[in-house]
C-alpha positions as CSV (number, residue, x, y, z in Angstrom):
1,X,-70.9,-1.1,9.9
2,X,-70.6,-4.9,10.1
3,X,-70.5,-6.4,13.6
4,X,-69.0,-9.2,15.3
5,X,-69.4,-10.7,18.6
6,X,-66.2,-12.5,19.9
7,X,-66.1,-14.2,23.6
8,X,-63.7,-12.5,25.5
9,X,-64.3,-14.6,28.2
10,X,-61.3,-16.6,28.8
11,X,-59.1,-13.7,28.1
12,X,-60.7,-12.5,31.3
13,X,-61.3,-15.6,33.4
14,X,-57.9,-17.7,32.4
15,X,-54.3,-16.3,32.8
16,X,-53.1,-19.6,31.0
17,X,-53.9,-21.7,28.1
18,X,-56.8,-20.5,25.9
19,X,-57.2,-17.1,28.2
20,X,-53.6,-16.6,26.6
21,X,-54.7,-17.5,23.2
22,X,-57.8,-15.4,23.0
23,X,-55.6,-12.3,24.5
24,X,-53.5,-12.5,21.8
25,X,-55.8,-13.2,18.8
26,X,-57.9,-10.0,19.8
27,X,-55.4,-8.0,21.0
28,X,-53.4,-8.4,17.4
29,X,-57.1,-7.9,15.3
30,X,-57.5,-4.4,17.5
31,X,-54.5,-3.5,15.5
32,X,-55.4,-4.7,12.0
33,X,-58.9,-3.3,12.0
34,X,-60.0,-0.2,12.9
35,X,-63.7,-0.4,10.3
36,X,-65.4,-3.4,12.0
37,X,-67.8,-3.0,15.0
38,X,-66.2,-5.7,17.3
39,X,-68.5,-6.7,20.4
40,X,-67.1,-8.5,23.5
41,X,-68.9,-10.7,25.4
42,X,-67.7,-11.3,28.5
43,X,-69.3,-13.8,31.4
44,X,-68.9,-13.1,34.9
45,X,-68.0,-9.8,34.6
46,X,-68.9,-6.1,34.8
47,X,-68.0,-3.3,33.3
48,X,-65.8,-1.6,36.2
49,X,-63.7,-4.7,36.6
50,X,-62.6,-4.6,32.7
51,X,-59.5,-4.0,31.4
52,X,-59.1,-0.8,29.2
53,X,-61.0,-0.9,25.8
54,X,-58.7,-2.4,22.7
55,X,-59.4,0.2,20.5
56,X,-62.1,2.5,19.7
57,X,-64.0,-0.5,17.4
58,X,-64.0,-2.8,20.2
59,X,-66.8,-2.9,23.1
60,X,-67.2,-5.4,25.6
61,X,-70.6,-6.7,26.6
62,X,-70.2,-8.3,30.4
63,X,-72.8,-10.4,31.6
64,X,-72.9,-10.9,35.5
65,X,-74.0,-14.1,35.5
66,X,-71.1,-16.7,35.3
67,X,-69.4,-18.8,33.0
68,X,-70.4,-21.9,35.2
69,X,-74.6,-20.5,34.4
70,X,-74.5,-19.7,31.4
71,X,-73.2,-23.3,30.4
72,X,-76.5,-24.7,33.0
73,X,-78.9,-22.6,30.8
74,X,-77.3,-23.0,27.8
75,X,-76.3,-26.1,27.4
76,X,-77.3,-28.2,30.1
77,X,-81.7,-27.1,30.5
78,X,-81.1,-25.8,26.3
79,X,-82.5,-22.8,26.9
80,X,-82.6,-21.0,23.4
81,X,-81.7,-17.3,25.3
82,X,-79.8,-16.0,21.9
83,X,-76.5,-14.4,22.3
84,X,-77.9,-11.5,20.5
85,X,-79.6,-10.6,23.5
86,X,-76.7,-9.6,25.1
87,X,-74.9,-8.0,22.0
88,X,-77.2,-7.1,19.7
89,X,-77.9,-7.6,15.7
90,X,-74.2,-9.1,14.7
91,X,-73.6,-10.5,11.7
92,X,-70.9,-13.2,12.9
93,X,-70.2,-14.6,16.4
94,X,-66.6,-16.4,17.1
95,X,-67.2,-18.9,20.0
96,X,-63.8,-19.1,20.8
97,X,-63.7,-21.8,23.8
98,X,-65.2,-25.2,22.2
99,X,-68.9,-24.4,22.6
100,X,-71.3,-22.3,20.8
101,X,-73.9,-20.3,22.1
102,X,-77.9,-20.1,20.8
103,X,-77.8,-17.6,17.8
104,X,-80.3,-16.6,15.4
105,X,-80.5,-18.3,12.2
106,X,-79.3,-15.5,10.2
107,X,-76.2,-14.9,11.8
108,X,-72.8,-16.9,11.2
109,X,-71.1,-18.8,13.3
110,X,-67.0,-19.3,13.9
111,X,-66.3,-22.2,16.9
112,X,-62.5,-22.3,18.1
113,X,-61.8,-26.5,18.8
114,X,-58.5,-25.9,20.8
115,X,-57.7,-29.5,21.1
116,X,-59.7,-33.3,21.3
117,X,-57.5,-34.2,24.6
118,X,-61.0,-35.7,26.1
119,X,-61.6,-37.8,23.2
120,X,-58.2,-38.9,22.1
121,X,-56.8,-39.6,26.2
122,X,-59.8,-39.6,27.7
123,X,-57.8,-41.0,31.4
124,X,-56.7,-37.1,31.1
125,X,-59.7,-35.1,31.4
126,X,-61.9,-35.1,35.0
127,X,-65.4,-37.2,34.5
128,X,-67.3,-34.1,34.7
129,X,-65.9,-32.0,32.5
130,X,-65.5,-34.9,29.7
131,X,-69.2,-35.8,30.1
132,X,-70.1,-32.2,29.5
133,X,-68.2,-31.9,26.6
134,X,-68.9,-35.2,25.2
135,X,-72.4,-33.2,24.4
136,X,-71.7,-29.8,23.6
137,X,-68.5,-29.9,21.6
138,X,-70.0,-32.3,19.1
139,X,-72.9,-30.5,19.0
140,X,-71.3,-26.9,18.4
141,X,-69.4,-28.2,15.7
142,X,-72.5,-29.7,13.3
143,X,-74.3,-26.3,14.2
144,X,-71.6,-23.8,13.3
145,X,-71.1,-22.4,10.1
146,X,-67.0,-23.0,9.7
147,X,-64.5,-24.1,12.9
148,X,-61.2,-22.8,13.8
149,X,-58.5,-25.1,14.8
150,X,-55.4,-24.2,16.6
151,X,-53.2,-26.9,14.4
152,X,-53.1,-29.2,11.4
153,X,-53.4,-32.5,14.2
154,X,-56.7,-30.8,15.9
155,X,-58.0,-30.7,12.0
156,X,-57.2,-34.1,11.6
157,X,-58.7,-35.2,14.6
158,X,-61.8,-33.1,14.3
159,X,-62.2,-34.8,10.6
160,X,-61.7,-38.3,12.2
161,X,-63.4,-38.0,15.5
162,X,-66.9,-36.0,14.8
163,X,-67.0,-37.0,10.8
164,X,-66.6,-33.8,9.6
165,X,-66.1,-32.3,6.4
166,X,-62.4,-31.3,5.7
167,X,-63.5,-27.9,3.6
168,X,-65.2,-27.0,7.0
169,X,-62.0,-26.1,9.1
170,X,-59.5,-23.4,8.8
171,X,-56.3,-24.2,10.8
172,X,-54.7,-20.7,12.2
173,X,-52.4,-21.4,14.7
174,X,-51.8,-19.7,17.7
175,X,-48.4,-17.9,18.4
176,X,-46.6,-16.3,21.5
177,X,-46.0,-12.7,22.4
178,X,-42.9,-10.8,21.4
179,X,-41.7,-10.3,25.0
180,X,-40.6,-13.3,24.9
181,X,-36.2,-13.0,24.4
182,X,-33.2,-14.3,26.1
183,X,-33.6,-12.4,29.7
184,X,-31.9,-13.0,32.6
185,X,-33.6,-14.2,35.6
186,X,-32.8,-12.1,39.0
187,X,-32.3,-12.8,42.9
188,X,-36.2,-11.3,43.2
189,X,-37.7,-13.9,40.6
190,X,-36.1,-17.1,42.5
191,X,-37.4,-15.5,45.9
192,X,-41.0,-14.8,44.5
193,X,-41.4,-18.6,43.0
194,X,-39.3,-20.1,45.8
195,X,-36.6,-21.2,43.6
196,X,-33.5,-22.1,44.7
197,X,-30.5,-20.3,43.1
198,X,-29.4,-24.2,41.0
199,X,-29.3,-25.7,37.8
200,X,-33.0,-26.3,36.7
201,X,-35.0,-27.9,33.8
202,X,-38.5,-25.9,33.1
203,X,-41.4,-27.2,32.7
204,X,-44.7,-25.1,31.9
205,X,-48.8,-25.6,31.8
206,X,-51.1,-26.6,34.6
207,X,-50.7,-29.4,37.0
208,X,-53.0,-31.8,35.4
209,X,-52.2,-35.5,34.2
210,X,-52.1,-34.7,30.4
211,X,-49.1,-32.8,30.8
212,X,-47.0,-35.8,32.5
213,X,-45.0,-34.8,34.7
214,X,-44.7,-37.8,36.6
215,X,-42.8,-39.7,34.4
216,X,-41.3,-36.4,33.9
217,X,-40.1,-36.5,37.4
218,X,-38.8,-40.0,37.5
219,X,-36.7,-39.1,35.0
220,X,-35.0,-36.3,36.7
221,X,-34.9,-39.0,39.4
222,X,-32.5,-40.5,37.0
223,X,-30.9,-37.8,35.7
224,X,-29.5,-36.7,39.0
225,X,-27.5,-39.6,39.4
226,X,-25.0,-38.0,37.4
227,X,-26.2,-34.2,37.5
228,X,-27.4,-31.9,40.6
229,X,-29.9,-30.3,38.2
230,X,-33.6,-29.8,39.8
231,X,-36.8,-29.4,38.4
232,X,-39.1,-26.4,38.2
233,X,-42.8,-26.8,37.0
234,X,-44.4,-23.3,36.1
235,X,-48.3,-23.9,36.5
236,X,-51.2,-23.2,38.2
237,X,-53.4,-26.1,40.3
238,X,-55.3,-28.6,37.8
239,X,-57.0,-31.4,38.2
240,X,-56.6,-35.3,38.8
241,X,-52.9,-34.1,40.1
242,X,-52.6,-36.4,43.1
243,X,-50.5,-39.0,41.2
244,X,-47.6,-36.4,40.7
245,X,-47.3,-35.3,43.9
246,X,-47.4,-38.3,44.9
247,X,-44.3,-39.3,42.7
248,X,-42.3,-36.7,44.0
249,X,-42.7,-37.5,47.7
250,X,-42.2,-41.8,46.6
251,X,-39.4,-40.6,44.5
252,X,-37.6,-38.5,47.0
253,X,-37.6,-35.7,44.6
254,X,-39.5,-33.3,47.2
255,X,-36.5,-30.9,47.6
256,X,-35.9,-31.0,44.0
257,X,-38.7,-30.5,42.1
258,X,-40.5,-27.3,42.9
259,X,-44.0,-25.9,41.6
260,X,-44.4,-22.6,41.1
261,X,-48.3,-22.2,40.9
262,X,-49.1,-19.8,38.1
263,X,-46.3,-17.5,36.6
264,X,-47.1,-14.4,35.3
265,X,-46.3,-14.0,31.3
266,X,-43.9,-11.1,32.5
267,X,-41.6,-13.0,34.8
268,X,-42.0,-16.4,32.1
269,X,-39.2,-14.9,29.8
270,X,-36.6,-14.8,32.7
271,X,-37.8,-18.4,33.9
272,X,-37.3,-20.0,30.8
273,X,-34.0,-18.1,30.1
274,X,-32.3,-19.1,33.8
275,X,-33.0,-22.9,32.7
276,X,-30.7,-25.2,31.3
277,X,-33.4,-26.4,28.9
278,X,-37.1,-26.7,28.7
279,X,-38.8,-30.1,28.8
280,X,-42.7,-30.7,27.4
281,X,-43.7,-33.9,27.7
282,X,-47.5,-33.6,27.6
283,X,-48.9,-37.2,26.4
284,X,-51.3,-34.7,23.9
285,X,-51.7,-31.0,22.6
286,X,-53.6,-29.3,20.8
287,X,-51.1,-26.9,19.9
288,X,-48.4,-26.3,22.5
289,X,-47.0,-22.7,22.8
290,X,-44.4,-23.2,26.0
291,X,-42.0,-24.8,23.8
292,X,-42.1,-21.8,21.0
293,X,-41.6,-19.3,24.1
294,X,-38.8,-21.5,25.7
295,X,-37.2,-21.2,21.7
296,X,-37.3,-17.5,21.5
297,X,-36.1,-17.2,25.3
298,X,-33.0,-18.9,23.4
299,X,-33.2,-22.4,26.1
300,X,-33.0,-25.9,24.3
301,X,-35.8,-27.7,24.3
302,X,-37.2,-31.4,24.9
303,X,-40.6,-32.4,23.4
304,X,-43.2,-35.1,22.7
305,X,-43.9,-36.7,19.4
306,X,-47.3,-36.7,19.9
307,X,-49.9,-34.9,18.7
308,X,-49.9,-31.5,17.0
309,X,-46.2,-30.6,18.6
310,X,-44.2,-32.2,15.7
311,X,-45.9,-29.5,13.5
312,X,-45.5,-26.9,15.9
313,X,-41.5,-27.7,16.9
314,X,-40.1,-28.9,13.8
315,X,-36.3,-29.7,13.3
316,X,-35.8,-27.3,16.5
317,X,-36.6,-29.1,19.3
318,X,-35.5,-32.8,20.5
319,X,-38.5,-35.1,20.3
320,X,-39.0,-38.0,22.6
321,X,-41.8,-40.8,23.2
322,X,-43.6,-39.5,26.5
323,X,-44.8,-42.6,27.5
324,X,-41.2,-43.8,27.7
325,X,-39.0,-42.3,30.8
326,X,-36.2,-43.2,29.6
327,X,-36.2,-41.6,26.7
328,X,-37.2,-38.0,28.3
329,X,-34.2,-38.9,30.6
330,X,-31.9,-39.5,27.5
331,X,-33.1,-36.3,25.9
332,X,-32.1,-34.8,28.8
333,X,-29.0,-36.0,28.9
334,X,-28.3,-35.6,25.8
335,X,-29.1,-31.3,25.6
336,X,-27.5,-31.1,29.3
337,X,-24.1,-32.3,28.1
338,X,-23.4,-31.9,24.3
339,X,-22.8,-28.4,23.4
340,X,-23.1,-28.9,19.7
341,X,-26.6,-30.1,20.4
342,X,-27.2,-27.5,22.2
343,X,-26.5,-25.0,19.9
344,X,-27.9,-26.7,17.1
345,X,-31.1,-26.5,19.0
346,X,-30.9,-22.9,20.5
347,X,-30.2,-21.6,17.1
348,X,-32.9,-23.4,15.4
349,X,-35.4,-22.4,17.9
350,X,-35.2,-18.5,17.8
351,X,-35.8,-18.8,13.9
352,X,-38.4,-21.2,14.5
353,X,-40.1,-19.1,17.2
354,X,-40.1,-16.3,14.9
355,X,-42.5,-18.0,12.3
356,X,-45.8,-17.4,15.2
357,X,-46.8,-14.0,15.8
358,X,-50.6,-13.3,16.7
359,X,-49.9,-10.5,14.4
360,X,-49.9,-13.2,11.6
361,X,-52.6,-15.2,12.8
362,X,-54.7,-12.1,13.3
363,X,-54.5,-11.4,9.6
364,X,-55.3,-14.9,8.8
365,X,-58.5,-14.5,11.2
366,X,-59.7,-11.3,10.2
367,X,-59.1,-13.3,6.5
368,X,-61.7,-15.9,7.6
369,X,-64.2,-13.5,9.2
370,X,-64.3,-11.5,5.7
371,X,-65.3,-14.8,3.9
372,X,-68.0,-16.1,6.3
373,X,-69.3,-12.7,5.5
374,X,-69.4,-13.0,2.0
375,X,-70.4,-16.6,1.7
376,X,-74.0,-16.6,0.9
């Protein structure tokens, strides 16, 4: 039987972001192939903590030592401690969070680039963490056999950025779960997030500057000249995030603006559905699956132009600059008071919501494994 080591690891560490993305990519192969001898590895971790097994063909392989170590021996002193040694004689490993692992020679070699955010807005990323990966992603992509990106703009950019050659990269793009649908939030979901029971815009992803919610902020500051609509932002504690609080308390938007902290993916669908639209003005993304989930939860929605989003939104969602407030505040305006917009946009985003299922990228995943194999 052929084997394959994924890491599982920020399925386990991350509830958000590529923990999301690497859920549902497995998750959707468990059901797709029941033949291949899938191997987990999973840093941090041991075996009693684990969630139930995907399916008979799938093992995990923790490894005690965390995330933070193995990326010190690894990467940092370069010690050549093969992944093998954890899972055994594989014939493929998917690195599946930006960096590859040592591997033996023989064995293939899949890397996930989720997005360039460090390269292509550098002021974004903390020092650390872009000097890190300044080193390793680079070097995991010449050493891999093929890379995975999450959308046509992370191709482009990986093509561009690191020199490398187009035939190289397979885009399969992620997707979003199928509980997300039009449900209606209750009394005990504004209690738990602290909500107040009003009008709101949603916003979701992790307090960090990339995701701009500042100017995002001091456009509500102008939209409530003429609305008393507030502002909830659904994410968990970043990094560099002192400038947006900040704008909220020199804005005066304290009592109207209220973060959540992380939001689990079962209360998400009743979030997005209680708002009056979603807003996603992140400066860059990779890919960008809030505004797909906000589509099928049948809520309007406001994005960037940037980056891979144009690609991922399509004709269904209202693009703006999001370096300009005023035009997020005149998007705003405009899917807060024209119905036909509205509608326009609503209907548009359930069907286009409907074209990402990790069902579908799975296939397209288990497609790429099977010719890595073959390849000679």
């Amino acid at each position: 039987m052929v084997a394959i080591g994924i890491d599982y690891t920020p399925a386990y560490e991350q509830g958000a972001g590529i923990g999301r993305t690497v859920r549902g990519l497995v998750s959707a192969l468990a059901t797709i192939d029941t033949t291949t001898d899938y191997r987990l590895f999973v840093a941090g971790a041991n075996i009693e903590t684990l969630p139930s097994i995907l399916a008979p063909n799938f093992a995990y392989r923790p490894s005690r030592i965390s995330p933070k170590w193995w990326a010190r021996i690894w990467h940092r002193v370069q010690i050549p401690y093969a992944i093998e040694n954890i899972l055994g004689k594989i014939s493929l490993y998917h690195a599946t969070d930006f960096v590859l692992p040592p591997i033996h020679k023989k064995t293939k070699s899949l890397v996930t680039i989720h997005d360039l955010s460090f390269v292509r807005v550098p002021e974004t990323a903390s020092p650390s963490l872009k000097k890190y990966l300044d080193v390793v992603v680079p070097r995991s992509i010449m050493r891999a056999t093929h890379i995975h990106a999450v959308s046509e703009a992370t191709r482009q950019d990986i093509i561009t950025l690191y020199n490398t050659p187009p035939s190289k990269i397979s885009v399969i793009f992620n997707a979003l779960e199928p509980h997300f649908k039009p449900t209606p939030p209750t009394a005990e979901l504004f209690t738990k997030y602290a909500i107040p029971s009003v009008p709101y815009i949603v916003t979701v992803g992790t307090v960090q500057p990339r995701k701009n919610y500042s100017r995002l902020v001091k456009a509500l500051v102008q939209l409530r000249k003429h609305h008393d609509v507030h502002l909830v932002v659904a994410g968990g504690r970043g990094w560099l995030e002192d400038e947006f609080y900040a704008t909220i308390r020199d804005t005066g938007m304290t009592d109207n603006v209220h973060v959540t902290g992380f939001v689990a993916d079962s209360d998400l669908p009743a979030l997005y559905s209680g708002a009056i639209c979603m807003a996603f003005p992140s400066v860059y993304e990779g890919f960008g699956i809030p505004p797909l989930e906000a589509m099928a939860c049948g809520v309007p929605v406001v994005s960037s132009n940037t980056s891979s989003l144009p690609e991922v939104v399509e004709e269904a969602a209202l693009l703006i600059d999001p370096y300009s407030v005023d035009d997020i505040h005149n998007a705003l305006e405009r899917v807060i008071t024209d119905q036909e917009l509205r509608d326009t946009l609503i209907t548009r985003g359930f069907i286009q919501a409907k074209k990402f299922t990790w069902e579908k990228s799975a296939h397209q995943l288990h497609h790429l494994y099977r010719q890595l194999l073959e390849d000679k």
